[in-house]
C-alpha positions, 0 to 999 in steps of 0.5 A: 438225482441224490437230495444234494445234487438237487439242493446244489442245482437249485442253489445255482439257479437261484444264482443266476436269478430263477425262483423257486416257483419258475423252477419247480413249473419247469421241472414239472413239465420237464418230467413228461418228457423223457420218451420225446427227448429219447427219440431226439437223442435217437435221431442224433446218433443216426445223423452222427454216423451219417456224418462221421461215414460221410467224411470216412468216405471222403478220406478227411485227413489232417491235412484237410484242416489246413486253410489257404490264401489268395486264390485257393487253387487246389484247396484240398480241405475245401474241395473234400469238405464239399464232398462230404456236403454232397454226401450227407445231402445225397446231391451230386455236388455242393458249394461250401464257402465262408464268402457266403456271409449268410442264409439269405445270401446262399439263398439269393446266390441260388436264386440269381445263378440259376434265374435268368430275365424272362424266368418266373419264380414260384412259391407254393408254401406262401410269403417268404421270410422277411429278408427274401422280399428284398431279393425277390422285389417284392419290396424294392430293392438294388439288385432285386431279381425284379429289376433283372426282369425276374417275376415272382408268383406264390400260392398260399398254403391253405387255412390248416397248413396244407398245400393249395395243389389246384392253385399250384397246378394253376401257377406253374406256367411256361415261364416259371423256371425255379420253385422255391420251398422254405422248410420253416416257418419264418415269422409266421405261425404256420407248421414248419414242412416235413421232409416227407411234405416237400417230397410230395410237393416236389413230386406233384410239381415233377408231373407237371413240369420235370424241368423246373428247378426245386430249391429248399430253403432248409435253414433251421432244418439240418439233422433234425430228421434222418432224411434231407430234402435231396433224398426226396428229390430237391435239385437244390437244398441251401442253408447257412454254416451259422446255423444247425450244420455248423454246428455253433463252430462255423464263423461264417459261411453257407452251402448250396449242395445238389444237381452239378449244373445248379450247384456249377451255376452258383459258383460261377455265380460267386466267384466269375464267369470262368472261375467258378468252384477253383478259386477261393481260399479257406482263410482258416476257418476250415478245421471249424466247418469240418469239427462244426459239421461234426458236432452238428447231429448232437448240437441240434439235438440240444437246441431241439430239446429246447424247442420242446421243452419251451412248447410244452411250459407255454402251453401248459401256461395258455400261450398258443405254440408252433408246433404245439408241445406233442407235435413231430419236429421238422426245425428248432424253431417254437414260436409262441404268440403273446398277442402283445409287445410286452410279451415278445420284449419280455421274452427276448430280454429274458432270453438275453441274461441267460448269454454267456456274452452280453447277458448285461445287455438289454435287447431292444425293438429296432428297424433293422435292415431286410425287415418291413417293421422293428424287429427284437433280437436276443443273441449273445453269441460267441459267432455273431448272429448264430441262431444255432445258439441259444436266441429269440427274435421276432417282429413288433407287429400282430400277433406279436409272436417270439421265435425261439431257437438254438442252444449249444447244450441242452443245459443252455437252451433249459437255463434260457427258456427259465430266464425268458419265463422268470422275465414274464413273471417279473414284468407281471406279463405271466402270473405266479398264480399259473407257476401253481404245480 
């Protein structure tokens, strides 16, 4: 980069309010990273290709794009979409919809149309998120599976984040029916799972009981590795359009893709009993799923570069990072521990003047619903509540840790991780002492 152009880049942060020393400490951590940002770029290309002969497979054509009303019979760019779901999750079927308004709702739409009373569920990865303890009843809740005779048991995973399989053999009895496996980490600071870890899991349970149910919650997940759950033998791998496969275009919506008899269950689910997969309309929003899925490969590839380069600026300022700053990647989420609400509050604020939409806005600790404490979250989004863009939450409760994740363009999610750090130094919660290269 010519003496200009870095005169010229420096000029317009300190526009958008980074000093000098915030950007001098970012650029130096900035420097070790090429090798890990090529291997990023790597994966992406290999993801595009996927996903470009997934839909040349599929013979995606223009009139595809077209949306429907009403009921939405024969809604060709829905039904092909699907197709081309199935395809890149190498699953026998799949159910993509914008009336799935969310991750957690594709997640308890999987749940309750393949649960039935009497069924127990299981995870062997330890507490769901948050917002899934309503669905199960481990908080109560309307509608809970609890209240529709469901049981629910989990397994830890052990102190160093590896699976308990004497307790899992232990678990799995002959009501447990369904399996459920979150990829990432939630708001825990526990190793998000690899695909190649959920294949072992899903295969030690297939010895002991080749007719439960393995779901994949593999939200935040999508595109950041070569492989998918259902290449490992997942029955079932659920996530949301708003986030890594929608690539920030999708407006709403969330997929179920995997075995027919599963996916079927939750479609009948969805819409009713007779119904299933050949009712509901696209209502427009096709052309964004489809251009949005396109874009998906390149789009996580910026927000993972995000996500690294933020492990390895905190981790070089002492704060502890999940996954640390030379671990592989199996999501976009860092999470770094403050130890303190001040740090989490700082963050988020930081993260939320870095917004092209409400940057003005100052995010505060809230009780927000599904959520068992306040909970901050930083998100001027042009889709509201997409984490594929760039965004930071977490809840106010020990050890007070953040969670960072999205970014459209790796220039954003650099810019919002600059910000985040200028407001830790700015509210004294960092100090300009560490900033010294």
């Amino acid at each position: 980069m010519g003496i200009y152009m870095k005169e010229t880049l420096k000029a317009q942060y300190a526009e958008l309010g980074i000093s000098d020393a915030v950007l001098a400490f970012g650029n130096e951590i900035l420097a070790s990273l090429e090798d890990r940002f090529r291997e990023i770029d790597e994966t992406a290309e290999y993801n595009q290709l996927k996903v470009i002969h997934a839909m040349q497979e599929c013979r995606v054509s223009e009139a595809c794009l077209l949306g429907t009303t009403g009921y939405g019979y024969n809604d060709l760019g829905r039904d092909t979409l699907e197709k081309v779901y199935a395809g890149i999750f190498h699953a026998e079927d799949a159910l993509v919809r914008p009336q799935i308004t969310c991750g957690t709702h594709a997640l308890a739409l999987a749940l309750m149309s393949n649960l039935r009373p009497g069924d127990e569920l299981l995870s062997p990865v330890g507490k769901p998120y948050d917002t899934l303890e309503e669905v199960i009843g481990i908080r109560e809740s309307k509608g809970s599976l609890k209240e529709y005779g469901i049981s629910y048991r989990q397994v830890d995973l052990l102190p160093d984040g590896s699976f308990d399989y004497n307790a899992i053999r232990a678990a799995i009895r002959d009501r447990t029916r369904l399996v459920t496996i979150q990829r990432s980490k939630g708001y825990q600071t526990r190793p998000t799972l690899s695909v190649t870890q959920i294949g072992e899991l899903i295969r030690f349970i297939k010895a002991i009981r080749p007719d439960v149910i393995c779901m994949v919650d593999n939200c935040y997940g999508e595109f950041v590795e070569t492989i998918e759950p259902g290449d490992v033998g997942a029955d079932m791998t659920v996530g949301s359009l708003i986030k890594n496969p929608g690539g920030g275009l999708a407006p709403i919506g969330g997929y179920i893709a995997g075995k027919r008899e599963c996916v079927e269950n939750a479609a009948y689910r969805l819409t009713s009993p007779g119904l299933g997969k050949e009712v509901g309309a696209s209502l427009g929003v096709t052309s964004s799923f489809y251009q949005g899925l396109f874009l998906a490969p390149t789009v996580t590839a910026s927000a993972l570069k995000g996500a690294v380069f933020a492990a390895n600026l905190f981790e070089r300022l002492g704060f502890p990072v999940v996954p640390n700053g030379t671990e592989s990647r199996h999501d976009i989420i860092q999470a770094v521990t403050f130890g303190k609400p001040e740090g989490v509050i700082a963050f988020c604020q930081g993260i939320q003047s870095a917004a092209s939409v409400d940057s003005f806005v100052t995010p505060q600790p809230w009780d927000m619903p599904g959520y068992d404490s306040e909970v901050i979250m930083a998100a001027g989004a042009f889709v509201s509540g997409s984490s594929i863009e760039l965004s930071a939450d977490g809840p106010i409760k020990p050890p007070f840790a953040v969670y960072f994740q999205g970014g459209l363009t790796w220039p954003h999610a650099k810019l919002g991780i600059l910000k985040a750090l200028q407001s830790l130094v700015t509210q004294g919660i960092v100090p300009d002492s560490l900033l010294k290269i």
